[in-house]
C-alpha positions as CSV (number, residue, x, y, z in Angstrom):
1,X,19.7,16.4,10.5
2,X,18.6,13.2,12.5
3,X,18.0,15.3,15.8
4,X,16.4,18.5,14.3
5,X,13.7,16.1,12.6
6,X,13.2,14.0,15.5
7,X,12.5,17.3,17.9
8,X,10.0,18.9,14.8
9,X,8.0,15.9,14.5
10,X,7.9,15.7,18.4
11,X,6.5,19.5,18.3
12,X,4.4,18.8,15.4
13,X,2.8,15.6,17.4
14,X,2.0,17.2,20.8
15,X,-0.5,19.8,18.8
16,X,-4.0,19.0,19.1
17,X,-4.7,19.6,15.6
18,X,-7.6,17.3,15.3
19,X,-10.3,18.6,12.4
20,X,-12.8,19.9,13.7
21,X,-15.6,18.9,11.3
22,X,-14.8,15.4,12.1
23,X,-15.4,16.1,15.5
24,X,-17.6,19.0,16.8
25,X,-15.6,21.1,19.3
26,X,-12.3,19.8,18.5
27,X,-9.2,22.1,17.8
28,X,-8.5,22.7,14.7
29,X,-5.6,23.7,12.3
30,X,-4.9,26.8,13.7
31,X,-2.6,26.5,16.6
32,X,-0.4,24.0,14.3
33,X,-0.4,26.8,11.3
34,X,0.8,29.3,13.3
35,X,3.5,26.8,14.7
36,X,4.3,26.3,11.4
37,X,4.1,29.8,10.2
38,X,6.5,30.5,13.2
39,X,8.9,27.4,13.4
40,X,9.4,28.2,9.0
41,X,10.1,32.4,10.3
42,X,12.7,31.6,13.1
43,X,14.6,29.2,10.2
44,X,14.9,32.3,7.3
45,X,12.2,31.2,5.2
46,X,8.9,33.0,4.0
47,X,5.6,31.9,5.7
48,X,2.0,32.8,4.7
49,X,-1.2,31.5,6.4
50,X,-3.9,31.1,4.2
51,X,-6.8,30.5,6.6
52,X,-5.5,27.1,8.3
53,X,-2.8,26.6,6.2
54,X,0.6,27.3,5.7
55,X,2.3,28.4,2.6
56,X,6.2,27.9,3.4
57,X,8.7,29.3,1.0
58,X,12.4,28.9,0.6
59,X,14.8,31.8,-0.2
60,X,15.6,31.1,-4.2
61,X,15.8,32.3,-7.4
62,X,13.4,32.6,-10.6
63,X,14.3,29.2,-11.9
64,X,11.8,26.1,-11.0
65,X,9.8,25.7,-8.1
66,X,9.1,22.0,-6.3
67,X,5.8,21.7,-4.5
68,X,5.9,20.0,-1.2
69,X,2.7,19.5,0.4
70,X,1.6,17.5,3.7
71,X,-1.6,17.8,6.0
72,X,-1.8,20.0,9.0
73,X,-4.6,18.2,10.5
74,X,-5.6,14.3,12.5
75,X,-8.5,12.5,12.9
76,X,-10.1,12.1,16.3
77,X,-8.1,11.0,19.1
78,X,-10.0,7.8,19.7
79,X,-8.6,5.0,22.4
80,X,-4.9,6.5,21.8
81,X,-3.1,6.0,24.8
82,X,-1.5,9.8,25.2
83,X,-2.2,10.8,21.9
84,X,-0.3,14.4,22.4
85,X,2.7,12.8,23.9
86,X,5.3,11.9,21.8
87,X,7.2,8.2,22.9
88,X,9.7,6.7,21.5
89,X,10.2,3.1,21.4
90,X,13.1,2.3,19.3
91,X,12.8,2.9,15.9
92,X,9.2,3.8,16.5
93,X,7.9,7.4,17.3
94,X,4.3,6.8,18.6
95,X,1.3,9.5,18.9
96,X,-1.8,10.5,16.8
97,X,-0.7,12.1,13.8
98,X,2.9,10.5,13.7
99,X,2.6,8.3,10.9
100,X,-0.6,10.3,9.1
101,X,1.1,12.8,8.3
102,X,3.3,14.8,10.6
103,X,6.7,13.1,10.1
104,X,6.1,13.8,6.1
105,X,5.2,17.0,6.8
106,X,8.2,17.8,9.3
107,X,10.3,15.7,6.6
108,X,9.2,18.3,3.8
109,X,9.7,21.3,6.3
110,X,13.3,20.6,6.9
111,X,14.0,19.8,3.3
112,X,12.8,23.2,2.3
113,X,14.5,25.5,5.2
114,X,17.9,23.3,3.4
115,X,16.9,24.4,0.2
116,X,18.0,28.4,0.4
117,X,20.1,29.7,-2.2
118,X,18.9,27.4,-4.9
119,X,18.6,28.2,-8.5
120,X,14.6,28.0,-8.0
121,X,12.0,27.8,-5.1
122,X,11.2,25.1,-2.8
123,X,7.3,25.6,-1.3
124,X,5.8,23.6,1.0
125,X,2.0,23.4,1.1
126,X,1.1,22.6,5.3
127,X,-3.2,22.8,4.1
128,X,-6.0,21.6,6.7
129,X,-8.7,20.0,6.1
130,X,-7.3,16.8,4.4
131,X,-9.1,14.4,6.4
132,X,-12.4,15.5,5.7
133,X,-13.1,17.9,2.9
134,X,-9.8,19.1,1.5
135,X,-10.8,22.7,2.0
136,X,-7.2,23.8,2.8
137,X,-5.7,22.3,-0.7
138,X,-8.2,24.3,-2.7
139,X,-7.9,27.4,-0.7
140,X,-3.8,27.3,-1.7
141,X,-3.6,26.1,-4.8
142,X,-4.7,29.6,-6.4
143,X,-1.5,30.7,-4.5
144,X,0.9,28.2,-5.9
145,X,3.0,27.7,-8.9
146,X,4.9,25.0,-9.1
147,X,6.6,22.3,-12.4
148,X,6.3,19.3,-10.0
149,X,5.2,18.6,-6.8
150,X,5.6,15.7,-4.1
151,X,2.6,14.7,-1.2
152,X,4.5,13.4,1.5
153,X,1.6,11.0,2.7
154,X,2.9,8.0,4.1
155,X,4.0,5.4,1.0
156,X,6.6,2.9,3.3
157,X,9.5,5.0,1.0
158,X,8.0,3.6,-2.4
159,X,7.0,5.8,-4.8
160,X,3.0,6.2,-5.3
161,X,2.3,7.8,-9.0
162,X,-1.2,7.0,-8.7
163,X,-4.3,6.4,-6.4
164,X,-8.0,6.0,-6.6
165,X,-10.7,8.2,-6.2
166,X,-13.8,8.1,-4.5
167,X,-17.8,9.1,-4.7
168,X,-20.2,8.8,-2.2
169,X,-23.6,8.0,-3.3
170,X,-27.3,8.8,-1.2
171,X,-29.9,6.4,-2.5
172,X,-33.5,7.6,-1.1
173,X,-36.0,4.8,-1.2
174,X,-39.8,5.8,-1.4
175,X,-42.5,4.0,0.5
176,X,-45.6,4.8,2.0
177,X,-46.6,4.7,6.0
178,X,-49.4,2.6,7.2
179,X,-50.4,1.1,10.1
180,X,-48.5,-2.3,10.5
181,X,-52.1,-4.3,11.0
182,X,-52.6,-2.7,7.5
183,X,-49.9,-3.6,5.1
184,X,-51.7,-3.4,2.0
185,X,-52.4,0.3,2.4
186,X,-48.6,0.6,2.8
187,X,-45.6,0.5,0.6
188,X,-41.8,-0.8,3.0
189,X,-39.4,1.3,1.9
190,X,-37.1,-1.0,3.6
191,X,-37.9,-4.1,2.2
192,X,-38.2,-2.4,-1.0
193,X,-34.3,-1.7,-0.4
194,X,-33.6,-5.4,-0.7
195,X,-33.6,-5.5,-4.6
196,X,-31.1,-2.7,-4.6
197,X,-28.4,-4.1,-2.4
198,X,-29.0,-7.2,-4.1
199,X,-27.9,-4.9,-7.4
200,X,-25.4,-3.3,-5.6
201,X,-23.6,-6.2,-4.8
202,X,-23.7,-7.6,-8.2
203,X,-22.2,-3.9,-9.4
204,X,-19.4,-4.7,-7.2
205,X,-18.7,-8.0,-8.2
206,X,-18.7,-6.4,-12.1
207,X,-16.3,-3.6,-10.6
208,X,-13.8,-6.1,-9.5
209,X,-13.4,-7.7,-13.1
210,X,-11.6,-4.1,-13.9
211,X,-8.0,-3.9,-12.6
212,X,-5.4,-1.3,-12.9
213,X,-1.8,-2.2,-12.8
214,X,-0.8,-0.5,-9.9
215,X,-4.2,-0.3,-7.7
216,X,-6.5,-3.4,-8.9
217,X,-9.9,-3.2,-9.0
218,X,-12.3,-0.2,-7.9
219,X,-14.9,-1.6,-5.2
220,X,-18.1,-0.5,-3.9
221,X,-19.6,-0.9,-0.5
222,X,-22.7,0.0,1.4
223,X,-21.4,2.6,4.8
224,X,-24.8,3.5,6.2
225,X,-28.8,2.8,5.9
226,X,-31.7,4.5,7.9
227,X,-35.4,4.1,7.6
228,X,-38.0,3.8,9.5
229,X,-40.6,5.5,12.5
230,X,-41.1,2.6,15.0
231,X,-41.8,-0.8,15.2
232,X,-45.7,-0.3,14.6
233,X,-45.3,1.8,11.2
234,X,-44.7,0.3,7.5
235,X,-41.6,2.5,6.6
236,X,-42.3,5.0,3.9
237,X,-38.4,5.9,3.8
238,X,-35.2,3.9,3.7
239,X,-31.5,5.9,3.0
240,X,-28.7,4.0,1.5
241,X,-25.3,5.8,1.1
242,X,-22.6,4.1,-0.7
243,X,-19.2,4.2,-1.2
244,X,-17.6,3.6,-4.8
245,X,-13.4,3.6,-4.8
246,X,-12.9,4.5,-8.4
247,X,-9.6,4.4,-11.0
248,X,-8.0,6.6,-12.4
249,X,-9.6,7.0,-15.8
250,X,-13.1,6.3,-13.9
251,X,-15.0,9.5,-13.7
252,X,-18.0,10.9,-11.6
253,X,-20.4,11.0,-14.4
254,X,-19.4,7.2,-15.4
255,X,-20.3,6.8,-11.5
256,X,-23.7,8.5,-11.9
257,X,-24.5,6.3,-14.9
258,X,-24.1,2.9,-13.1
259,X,-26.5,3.7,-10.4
260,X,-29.4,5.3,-12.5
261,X,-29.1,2.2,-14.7
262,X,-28.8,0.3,-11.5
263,X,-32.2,2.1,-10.1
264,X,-34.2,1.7,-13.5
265,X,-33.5,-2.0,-13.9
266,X,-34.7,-2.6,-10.3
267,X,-37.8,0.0,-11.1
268,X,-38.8,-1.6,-14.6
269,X,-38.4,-4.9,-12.4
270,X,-41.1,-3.7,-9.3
271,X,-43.3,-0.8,-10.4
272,X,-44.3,-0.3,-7.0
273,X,-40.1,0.6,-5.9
274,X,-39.6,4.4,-6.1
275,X,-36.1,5.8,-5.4
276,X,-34.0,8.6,-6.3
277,X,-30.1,9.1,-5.8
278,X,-27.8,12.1,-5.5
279,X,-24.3,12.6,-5.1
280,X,-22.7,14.3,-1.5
281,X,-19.0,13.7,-2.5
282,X,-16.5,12.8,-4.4
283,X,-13.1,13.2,-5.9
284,X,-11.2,12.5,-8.5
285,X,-8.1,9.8,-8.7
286,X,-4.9,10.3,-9.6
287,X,-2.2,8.8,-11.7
288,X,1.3,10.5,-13.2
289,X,3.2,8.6,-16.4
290,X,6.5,6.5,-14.7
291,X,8.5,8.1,-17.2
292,X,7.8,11.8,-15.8
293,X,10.8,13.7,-14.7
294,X,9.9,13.7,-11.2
295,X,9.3,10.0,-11.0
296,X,12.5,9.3,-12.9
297,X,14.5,12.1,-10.7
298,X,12.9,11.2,-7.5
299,X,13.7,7.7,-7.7
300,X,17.2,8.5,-8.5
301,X,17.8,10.4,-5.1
302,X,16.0,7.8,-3.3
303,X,17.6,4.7,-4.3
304,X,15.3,3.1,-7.1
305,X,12.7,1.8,-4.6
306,X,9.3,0.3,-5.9
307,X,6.8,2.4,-8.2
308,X,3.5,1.8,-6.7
309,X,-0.2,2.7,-6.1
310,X,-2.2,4.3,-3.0
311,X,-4.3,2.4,-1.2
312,X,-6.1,5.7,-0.1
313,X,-6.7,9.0,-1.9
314,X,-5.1,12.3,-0.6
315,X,-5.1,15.8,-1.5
316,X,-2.6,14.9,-4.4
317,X,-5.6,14.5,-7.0
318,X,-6.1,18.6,-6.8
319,X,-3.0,19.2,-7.5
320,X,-2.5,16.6,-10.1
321,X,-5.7,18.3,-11.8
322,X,-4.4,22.0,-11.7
323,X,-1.5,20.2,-14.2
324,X,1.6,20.0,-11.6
325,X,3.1,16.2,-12.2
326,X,2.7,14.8,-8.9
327,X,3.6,11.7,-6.6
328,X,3.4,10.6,-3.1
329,X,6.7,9.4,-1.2
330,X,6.9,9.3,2.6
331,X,8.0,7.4,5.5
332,X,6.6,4.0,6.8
333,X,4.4,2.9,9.7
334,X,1.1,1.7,10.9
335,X,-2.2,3.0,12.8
336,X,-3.6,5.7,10.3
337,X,-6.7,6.8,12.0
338,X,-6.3,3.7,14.3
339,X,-5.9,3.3,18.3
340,X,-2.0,2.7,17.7
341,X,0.0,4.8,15.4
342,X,3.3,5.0,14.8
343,X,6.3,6.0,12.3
344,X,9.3,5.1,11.5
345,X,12.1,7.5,12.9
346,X,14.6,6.2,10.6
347,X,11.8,6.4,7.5
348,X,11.5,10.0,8.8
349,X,15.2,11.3,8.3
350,X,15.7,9.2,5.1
351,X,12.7,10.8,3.7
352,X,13.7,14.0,4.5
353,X,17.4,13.3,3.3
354,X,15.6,11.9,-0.2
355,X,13.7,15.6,0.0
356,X,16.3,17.5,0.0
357,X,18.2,16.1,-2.3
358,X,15.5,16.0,-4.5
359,X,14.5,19.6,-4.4
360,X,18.2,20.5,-5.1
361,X,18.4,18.7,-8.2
362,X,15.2,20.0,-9.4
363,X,15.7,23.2,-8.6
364,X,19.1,23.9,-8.6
């Protein structure tokens, strides 16, 4: 097994498969889907691409089915040194997409095409569009069935039953242009801002009281603020967009709630502030009981190693919500979305050994 995952992560690596709404022009998904598609063909299983994803089915019977799901697609290349061109340094495969996700996703590939002639059906899910808007997980889930499923993000081997979730908030700040000589026939949207971050920051601090036992506290930051014409011109605009990481049992409406409460107490507090907010994004987290069958089996096969939370939030939360038990296990590294990534080659094959033996004790 060692070799035949070492050469499929190397193939998966040297595709450019950098999403294209991160940045304009890039590649894309479909090059590695129909790698994927093909590599899944020429090993005797079933292979269905489902605009940039990959739907990869093993050769079983009408028992259970045991979702394996990874993400086709990287983020930009950035400063990486040879980003398509797979080195190995010891124990260390290097190259963009390595560690996030391609050695879970080759990991999950071989475990299926070593699944045939179970009881049930191993699938694996290879969707694009993770890193940005999750576009290939909804596109396949109407396609799936499955009575468990595992993301193969990258957890360091432990066992991930939950993560947070995440909203992104625009906050529009009203004010009215004059000439800068002339401030009193003006209202500064940006100054009026102040207040609001001042809020903001308090909500955080609030936010941070709250802990979960396996993720800690939800947080909130400010990512980005514009305003403003030029240097002569009270601004009659400022834009605010945070970020809230939320837990589990947080939803988008509770979300929603703390910032129009958050906006009216500044508002009763200056008559003159005007602003408005509206949601752009956000998604749900994610968290399965320890005592599910596919934690307890799962952990099992793999040796008992830690249960724990995800830092980050993946594509898990959809399929958590269309009522498939769910949990992230995959190798270990460093350098997601950083100048230096790498994974674990002996992280890779274990988690691919831990895959398979999974998938035949679920579905056999």
């Amino acid at each position: 097994m060692r070799e035949e995952v070492i050469e499929l992560l190397k193939r998966l690596v040297e595709i450019d498969s950098v999403n294209a709404s991160l940045v304009p022009g890039a590649a894309g998904e479909a090059a590695i889907a129909r790698f994927v598609a093909g590599w899944a063909t020429d090993a005797g299983l079933r292979a269905e691409i489902v605009g940039d994803s990959v739907i990869v089915r093993s050769n079983g019977g009408p028992g259970r089915k045991l979702l394996l799901c990874g993400h086709l697609d990287t983020v930009g290349l950035g400063g990486v040194t040879d980003p398509l061109v797979p080195r190995i340094e010891g124990d260390r495969l290097y190259g963009r997409g390595a560690y996030d996700m391609k050695a879970g996703l080759a990991a999950a590939l071989i475990a299926c095409r070593d699944s045939n002639g179970l009881a049930g059906e191993v699938i694996v899910a290879a969707v694009s569009d993770e890193e940005h808007s999750s576009v290939g997980i909804q596109e396949t889930l109407p396609h799936l069935q499955a009575d468990a499923a595992i993301v193969c993000e990258p957890t360091e081997l432990t066992i991930a039953v939950a993560h947070k979730g995440f909203a992104w908030t625009e906050i529009e700040v009203h004010g009215k242009a004059a000439h800068g000589s002339r401030p009193h026939l003006g209202v500064d949207a940006i100054l009026k801002t102040g207040p609001i971050l001042v809020a903001l920051d308090k909500l955080d601090r609030s936010l941070r009281d709250r802990s979960h036992e396996l993720l800690g506290s939800g947080s909130l930051h400010a990512s980005l603020i514009s305003g403003g014409r030029e240097e002569t011109t009270i601004p009659d605009r400022c834009v605010l967009t945070v970020e809230r990481r939320t837990l589990p049992y947080e939803t988008l409406a509770d979300v929603e709630q703390d910032i129009a409460d958050l906006l009216d107490s500044c508002m009763r507090a200056d008559p003159e502030l005007k602003a408005t907010s509206r949601t752009t994004q956000a998604r749900d987290g994610m968290q399965t009981p320890q005592d599910a069958e596919i934690v307890k089996l799962l952990a099992e096969v793999a040796g008992n190693p830690e249960i724990t939370g995800a830092s980050y939030w993946a594509d898990s939360a959809f399929i958590s919500s269309a009522g498939i038990p769910t949990v992230l296990y995959g190798p270990g590294g460093e350098g997601a979305h950083a100048d230096v990534e790498w994974v674990s080659i002996a992280d890779t094959i274990k988690c691919a050994s831990v895959l398979t033996a999974a998938a035949r004790r679920f579905c056999g």
